[in-house]
N, C-alpha and C positions, 0 to 999 in steps of 0.2 A: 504493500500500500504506500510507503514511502519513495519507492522507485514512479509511482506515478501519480503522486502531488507535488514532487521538487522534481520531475521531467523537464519541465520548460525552465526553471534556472540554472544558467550554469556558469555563473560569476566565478573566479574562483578562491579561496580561503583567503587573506589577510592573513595570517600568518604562516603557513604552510604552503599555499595554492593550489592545492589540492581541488579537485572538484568533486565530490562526495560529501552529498547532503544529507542527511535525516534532520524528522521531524519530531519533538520530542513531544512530555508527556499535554505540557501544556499549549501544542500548536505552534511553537516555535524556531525555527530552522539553528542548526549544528553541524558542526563535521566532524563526521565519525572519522577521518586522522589525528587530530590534534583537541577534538571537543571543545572547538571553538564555539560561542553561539555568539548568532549575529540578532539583530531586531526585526528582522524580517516574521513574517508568523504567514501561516494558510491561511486562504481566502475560503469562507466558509459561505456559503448560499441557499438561505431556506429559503424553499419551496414555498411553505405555506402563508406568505405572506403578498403570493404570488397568483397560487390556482385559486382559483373559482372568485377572484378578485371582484366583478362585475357582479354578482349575486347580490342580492335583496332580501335581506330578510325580514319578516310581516312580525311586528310587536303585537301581540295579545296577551288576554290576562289571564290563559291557560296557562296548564303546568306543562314545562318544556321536557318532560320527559318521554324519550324516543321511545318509537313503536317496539323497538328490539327488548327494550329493557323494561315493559311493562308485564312480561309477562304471560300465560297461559290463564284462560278461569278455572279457579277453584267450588266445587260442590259445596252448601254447607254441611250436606249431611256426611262432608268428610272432617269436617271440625269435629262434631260428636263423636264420629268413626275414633278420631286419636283421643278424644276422652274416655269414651270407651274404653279405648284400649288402656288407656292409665290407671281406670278403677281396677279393672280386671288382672293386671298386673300387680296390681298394691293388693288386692286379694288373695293372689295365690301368695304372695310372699307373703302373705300371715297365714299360711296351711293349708289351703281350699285347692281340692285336687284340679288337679290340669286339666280332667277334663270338662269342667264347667267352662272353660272359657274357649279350649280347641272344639270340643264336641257340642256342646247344649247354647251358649252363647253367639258363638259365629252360626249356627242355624238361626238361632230371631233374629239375630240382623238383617241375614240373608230375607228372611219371611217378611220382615216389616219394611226392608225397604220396595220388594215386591208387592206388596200390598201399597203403600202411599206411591206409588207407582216415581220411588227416584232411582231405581237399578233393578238389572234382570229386566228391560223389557224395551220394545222400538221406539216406544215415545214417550221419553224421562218429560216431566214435565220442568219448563226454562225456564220457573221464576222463582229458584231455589238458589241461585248460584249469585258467585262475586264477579258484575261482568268486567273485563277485559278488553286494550285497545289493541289486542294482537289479532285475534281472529277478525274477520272482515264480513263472515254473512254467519247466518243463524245455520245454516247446514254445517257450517264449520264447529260452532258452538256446538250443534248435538253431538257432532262426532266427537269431538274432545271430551265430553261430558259423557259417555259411553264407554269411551276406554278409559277414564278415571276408574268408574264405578266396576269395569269387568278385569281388568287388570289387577287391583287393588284387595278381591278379594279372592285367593286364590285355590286351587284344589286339593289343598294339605290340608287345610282346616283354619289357618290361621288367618280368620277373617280379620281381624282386627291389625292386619300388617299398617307399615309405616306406604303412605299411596305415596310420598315425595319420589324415592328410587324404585316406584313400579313404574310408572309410563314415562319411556323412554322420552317423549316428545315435550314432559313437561318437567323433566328433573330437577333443569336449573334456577328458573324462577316461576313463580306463582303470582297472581294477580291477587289485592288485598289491601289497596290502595285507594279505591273508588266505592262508592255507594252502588249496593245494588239493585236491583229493579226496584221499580215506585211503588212502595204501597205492600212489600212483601212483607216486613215484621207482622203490621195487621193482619192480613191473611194467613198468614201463619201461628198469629194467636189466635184467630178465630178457629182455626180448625184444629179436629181432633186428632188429627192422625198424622200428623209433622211430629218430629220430634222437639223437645224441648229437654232442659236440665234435668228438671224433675223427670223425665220420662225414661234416661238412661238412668235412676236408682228404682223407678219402675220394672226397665227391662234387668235389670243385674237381679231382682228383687226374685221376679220369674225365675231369671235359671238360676238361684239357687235351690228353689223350693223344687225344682224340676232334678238337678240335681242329689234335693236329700241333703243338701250341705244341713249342720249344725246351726247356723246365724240364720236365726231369725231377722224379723224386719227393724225390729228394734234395736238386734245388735249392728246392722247396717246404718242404721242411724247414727248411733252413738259412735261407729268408726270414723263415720264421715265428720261427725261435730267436731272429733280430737284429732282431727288431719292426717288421718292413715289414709284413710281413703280420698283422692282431688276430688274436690267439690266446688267451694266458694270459689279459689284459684285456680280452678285447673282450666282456664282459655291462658295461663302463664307458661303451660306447657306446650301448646302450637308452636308450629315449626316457623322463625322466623320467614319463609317465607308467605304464610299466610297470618299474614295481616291483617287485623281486624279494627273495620272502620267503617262509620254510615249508622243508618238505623238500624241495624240487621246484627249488628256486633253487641246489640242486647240480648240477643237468645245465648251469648255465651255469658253473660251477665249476671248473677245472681250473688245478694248479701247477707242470704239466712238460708238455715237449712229447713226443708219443709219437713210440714207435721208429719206422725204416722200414717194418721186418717188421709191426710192427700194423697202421700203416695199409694198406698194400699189402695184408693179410689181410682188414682190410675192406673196400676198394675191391674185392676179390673176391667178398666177399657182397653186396655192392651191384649188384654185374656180374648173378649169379646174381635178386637178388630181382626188380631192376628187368626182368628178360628184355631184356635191350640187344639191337638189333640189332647185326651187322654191323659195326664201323668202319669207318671210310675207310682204307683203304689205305697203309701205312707205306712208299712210294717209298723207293729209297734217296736222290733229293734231301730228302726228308726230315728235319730235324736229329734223330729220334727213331732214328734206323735208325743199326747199329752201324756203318756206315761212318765219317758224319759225325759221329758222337757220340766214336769212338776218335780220331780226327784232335784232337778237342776237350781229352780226358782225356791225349793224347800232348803235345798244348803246354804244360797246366798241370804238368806230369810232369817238365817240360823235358827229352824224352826226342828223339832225333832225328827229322826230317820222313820219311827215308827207311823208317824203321820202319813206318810205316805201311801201305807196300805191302807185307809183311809180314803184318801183320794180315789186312789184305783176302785173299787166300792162305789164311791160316787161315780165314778168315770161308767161305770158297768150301767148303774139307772138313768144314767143319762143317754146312753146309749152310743158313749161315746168310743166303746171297745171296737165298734168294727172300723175297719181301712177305709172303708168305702164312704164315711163321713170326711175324713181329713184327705181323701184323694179328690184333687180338684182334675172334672171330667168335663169337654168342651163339648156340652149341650145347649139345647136350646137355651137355660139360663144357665150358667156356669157359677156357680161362687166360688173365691177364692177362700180358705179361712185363714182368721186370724190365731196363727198356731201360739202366737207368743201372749194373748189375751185369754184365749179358752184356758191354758193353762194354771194362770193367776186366777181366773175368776175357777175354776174348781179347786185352787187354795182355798180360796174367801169362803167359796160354801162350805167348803172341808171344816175352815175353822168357826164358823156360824153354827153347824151342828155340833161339834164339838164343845165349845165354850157360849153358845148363846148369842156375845154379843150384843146385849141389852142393856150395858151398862152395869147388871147386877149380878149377872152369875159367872160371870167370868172371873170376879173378885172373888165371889164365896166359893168356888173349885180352887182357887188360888188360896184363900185362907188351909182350907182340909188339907192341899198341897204340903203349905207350910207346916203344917202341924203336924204330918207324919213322921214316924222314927227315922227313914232314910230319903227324908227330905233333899237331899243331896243329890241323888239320884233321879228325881222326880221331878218330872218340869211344871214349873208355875208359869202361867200367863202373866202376876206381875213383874216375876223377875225379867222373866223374856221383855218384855215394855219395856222396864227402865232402861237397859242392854240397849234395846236395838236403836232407843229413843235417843237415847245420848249419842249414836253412831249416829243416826239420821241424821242431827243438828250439825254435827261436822262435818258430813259429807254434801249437804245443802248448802252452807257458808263455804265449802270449799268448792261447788259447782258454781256458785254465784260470783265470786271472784275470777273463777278461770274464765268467767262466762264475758266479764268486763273488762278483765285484762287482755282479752282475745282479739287479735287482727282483722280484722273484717275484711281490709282492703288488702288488694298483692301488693304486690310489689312495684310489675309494672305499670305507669302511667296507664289508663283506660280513659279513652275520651271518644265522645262517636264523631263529632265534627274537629278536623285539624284546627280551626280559629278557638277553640277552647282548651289549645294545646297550653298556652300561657295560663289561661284561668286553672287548668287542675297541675300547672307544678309550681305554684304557688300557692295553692291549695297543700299541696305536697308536703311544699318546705316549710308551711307554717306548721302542719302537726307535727311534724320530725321535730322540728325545735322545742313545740311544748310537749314533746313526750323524752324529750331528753332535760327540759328543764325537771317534770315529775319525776325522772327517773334518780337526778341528783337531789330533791329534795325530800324524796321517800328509800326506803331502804326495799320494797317489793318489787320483785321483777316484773320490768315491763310486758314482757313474752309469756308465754306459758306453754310452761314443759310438762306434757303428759307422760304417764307411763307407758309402759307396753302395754299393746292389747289385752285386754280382758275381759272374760266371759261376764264376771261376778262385780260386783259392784262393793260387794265389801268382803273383808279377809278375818274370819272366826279362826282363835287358836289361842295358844300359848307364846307364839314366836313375836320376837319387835317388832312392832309396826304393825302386830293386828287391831282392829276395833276392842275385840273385848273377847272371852272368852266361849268355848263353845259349847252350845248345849245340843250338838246332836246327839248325843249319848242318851240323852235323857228319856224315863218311861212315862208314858201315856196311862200309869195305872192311877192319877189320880183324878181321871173323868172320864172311865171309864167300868166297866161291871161284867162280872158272867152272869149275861138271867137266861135257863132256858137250853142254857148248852152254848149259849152264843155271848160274843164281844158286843156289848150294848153301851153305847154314853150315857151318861150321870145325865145329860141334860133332856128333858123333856118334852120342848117345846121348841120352834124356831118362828123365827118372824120373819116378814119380807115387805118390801111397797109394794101397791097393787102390780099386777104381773097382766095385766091387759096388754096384750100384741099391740105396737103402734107403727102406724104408716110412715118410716125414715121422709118420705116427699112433703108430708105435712103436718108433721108434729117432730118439733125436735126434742133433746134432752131432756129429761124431768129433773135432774140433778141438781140445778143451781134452786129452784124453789124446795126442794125438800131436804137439800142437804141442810139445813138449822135443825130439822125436826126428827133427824137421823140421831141413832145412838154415836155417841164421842167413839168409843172405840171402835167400831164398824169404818167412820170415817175417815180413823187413824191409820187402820190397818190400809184403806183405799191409797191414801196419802204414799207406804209404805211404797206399797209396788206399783204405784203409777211412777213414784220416783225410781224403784231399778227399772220398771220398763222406759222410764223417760216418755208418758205420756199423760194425757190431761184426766185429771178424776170423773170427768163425767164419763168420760169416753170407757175408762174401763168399769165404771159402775152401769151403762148399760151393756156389757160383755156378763155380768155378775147377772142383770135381770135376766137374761137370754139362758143363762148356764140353771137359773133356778127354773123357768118355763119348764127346760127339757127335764130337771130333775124331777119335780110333782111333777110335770105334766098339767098344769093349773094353766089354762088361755083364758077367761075371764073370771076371775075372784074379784069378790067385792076388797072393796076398800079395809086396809087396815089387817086382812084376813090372814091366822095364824096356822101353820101345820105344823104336827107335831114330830117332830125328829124320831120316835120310833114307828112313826106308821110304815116305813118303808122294810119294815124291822120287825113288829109284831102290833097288831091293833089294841088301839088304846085311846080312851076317851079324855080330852081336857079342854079345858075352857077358853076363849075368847075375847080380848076386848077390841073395842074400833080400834084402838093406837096401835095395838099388834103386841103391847106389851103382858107378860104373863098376870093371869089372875092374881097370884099370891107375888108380894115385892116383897123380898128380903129389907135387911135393916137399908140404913140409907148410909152409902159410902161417902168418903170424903172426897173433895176435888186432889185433883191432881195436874201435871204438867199438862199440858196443851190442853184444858180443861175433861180431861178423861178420869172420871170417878175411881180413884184405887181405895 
């Protein structure tokens, strides 16, 4: 190269005379005899200030980003696709066999996006998508939007792959930059069969129960609140090249976790759209079936082991021993059930027959308790109260804290229009500041650090760090009798609120007007395990109405109306009052914490 940029000079050296030039590092000329350098340098000539000289270019108030670099369209239903994929991932890493997500999970997908007709079929519908200044006609758009969706999910099983290194034609960039069609967020919330957030802990909700996984819907809940499983954050996990921005970028949007009752309601219209077959079969080995699932909710209860055979009894008149009640079958109506309610509510009736619940006799079995020789052995319903009552209050103040100190927001900036890009990092930077001023003027951590997964909501035993001690050991002989040949409770009578069937479309909860006139301990015990289910007391106290229906079998009873706990047991006459309370009141107890008579 230096023989033919110093070709035409051939002066020769000043000190040598030599004629032998190079050029050195910084354009300069030299002789390579003696390394003289002289001032001369290379004549350097850009082009570009040259071609296309005459050209005009048109000022507008577009964004000057070229055709080349904006990109390919993205589906949304491939944003959910990689959420999807996230939850499903963060599930099997806490234990849930592979094949929920290879086998059972990548099938609904497959079914539902065939069913809202965005994949598997000729004519995706086009106003689902991020449009793009790459393609040029709507024939273009289908076909790229085709092999998105066929490409993406492939014949191994693993529906839920990464779509950025499946379709060749769209590897490198993604479009996610522009608003997309007018008027899609709307229609998309008007309708039932798009996806939404909540609708992917609908569908994960399905294939676990499909599955037979152990987690329930409640446990799904409570993984997602303590951030094992993306939820509130996870549009933080999309692939930089899809962008999200427009109205449309609110479907990946969400700052609370939904109830049980919503999702559960949508997983029923998902039941319904998708036309599911059949499920497999709820055995009672099963961890979904209320045998094993009561046995579950009785240790975290720290209520005793013997209780349980109890429940099972109750389970048999209620009729709830066969599969074929807990196996959701897609017929003309389909119910799903609610496996982690039925449960609890045949606790509650379990211990309604047992101790009464009336305020009064669940004290006076708790006195005889006390008073026996090997009282020690012998479970008393006061002792258990004070135990679980003092855990309760610290795990409630310790939810309410985690609950406040909790991040709502990600990380990344989220704004749907670029002009309120300034408005939310200024927004940003002011709570960053007063959460670091809180941080130096409190000793609490700002974050909150959960533990590992877990089933149980509180830890019975003898070791550091449990609640309190455990009374699963304990025997059931002090409310209970041989009359007859047979294991009979000491208690006599049961009460219930009227058990009249009601139309869910037009009558809702009884709960809030009669919980004042409800026994304290009945709506202590409610309190109990709505907080480890993590859901609202009406809602499991009409689970409790439903579970008493099936047990009498009572569809219209008057008002107030009492049955007697050994009718099911052996017949036996006792008496009635309107309130449901027993004929004969023991003495009259004292008040106690949360106003519950000990």
């Amino acid at each position: 190269m230096d023989e033919e940029d110093t070709d035409g000079y051939k002066e020769p050296c000043n000190q040598c005379a030599a004629v032998d030039w190079g050029i050195s590092d910084e354009g300069r000329f030299y002789c390579r005899s003696c390394h003289n350098v002289i001032e001369r340098t290379r004549e350097v000539v850009d082009m570009s200030f040259t071609s296309n000289s005459n050209r005009i270019s048109r000022i507008g108030n577009k964004s000057r980003i070229r055709k080349s670099e904006r990109g390919y369209i993205w589906m949304l239903c491939e944003g959910f696709q990689f959420i999807l994929q996230n939850q499903a991932d963060a599930l099997l890493r806490l234990g849930v066999a592979p094949q929920f997500k290879d086998d059972v999970l990548c099938q609904m997908w497959r079914l539902y996006l065939q069913k809202s007709q965005q994949g598997y079929t000729r004519n995706p519908i086009r106003n689902l998508r991020f449009r793009g200044a790459a393609l040029d006609s709507d024939t273009d758009m289908d076909s790229a939007a085709e092999s998105v969706l066929s490409d993406n999910f492939t014949d191994s099983g693993s529906v839920l792959c990464s779509s950025a290194g499946s379709n060749a034609e769209s590897s490198s960039d993604w479009l996610g930059s522009d608003y997309s069609s007018t008027g899609t967020s709307a229609s998309w919330k008007r309708s039932r069969s798009l996806m939404t957030m909540k609708k992917t802990l609908a569908l994960i909700h399905l294939a676990l129960v499909w599955s037979r996984e152990a987690l329930t819907l409640s446990d799904l809940l409570r993984l997602v609140k303590e951030g094992h499983v993306p939820y509130v954050t996870a549009y933080e996990d999309l692939p930089e090249e899809m962008k999200l921005c427009g109205p449309d970028a609110l479907l990946f949007h969400v700052e609370s976790i939904p109830s049980h009752r919503s999702v559960h309601k949508e997983a029923q219209v998902l039941v319904q759209f998708l036309q599911l077959p059949a499920f497999p079969p709820i055995i009672p080995e099963a961890l979904l079936h209320p045998a094993p699932l009561s046995l579950r909710y009785l240790t975290d209860a720290n209520l005793p082991d013997e209780l349980h055979r109890w429940v099972c009894v109750l389970m048999d008149r209620a009729g709830m021993a066969d599969q074929k009640r807990h196996t959701l079958d897609g017929g003309l109506r389909p119910v799903l059930p609610r496996y982690d309610l039925q449960a609890a509510a045949l606790i509650i009736v379990t211990i309604k027959v047992m101790f009464g619940l009336d305020d009064h006799t669940e004290w006076d079995l708790s006195n005889k308790a006390d008073s026996h020789d090997d009282k020690a052995d012998m479970f008393s319903f006061r002792k258990w109260y004070k135990l679980v009552q003092a855990a309760l209050v610290e795990a409630q103040q310790r939810r309410d804290q985690d609950t406040a100190r909790k991040q709502w927001k990600g990380k990344k900036l989220f704004f749907v229009d670029k002009r309120d890009r300034l408005i939310v990092t200024k927004r940003r930077r002011i709570s960053e500041n007063v959460q670091m001023c809180l941080k130096r003027l409190s000793s609490c951590p700002v974050a909150v650090h959960y533990g590992g997964a877990s089933s149980f909501q509180f830890c019975w035993g003898d070791e550091n760090g449990s609640d309190g001690p455990s009374l699963h050991h304990t025997k059931l002989d002090g409310v209970i009798s041989l009359s007859n040949g047979f294991m009979t409770p000491l208690n006599l009578n049961y009460w219930h609120p009227p058990l009249r069937p009601c139309n869910p479309r037009t009558c809702a909860s009884h709960y809030p007007s009669m919980e004042p006139t409800l026994p304290r301990s009945f709506v202590w015990l409610l309190q109990l395990f709505s907080f480890m289910l993590d859901v609202e007391a009406w809602y499991l106290f009409d689970e409790v109405l439903e579970m008493e229906r099936r047990v009498f079998g009572i569809k219209t009873p008057q008002i107030g109306q009492q049955v007697e706990t050994r009718k099911w047991l052996r017949t036996e006459k006792t008496n009635a009052t309107q309130t449901g309370d027993p004929v004969k009141k023991p003495r009259t107890p004292r008040k106690g914490r949360n106003g519950i008579n000990i």
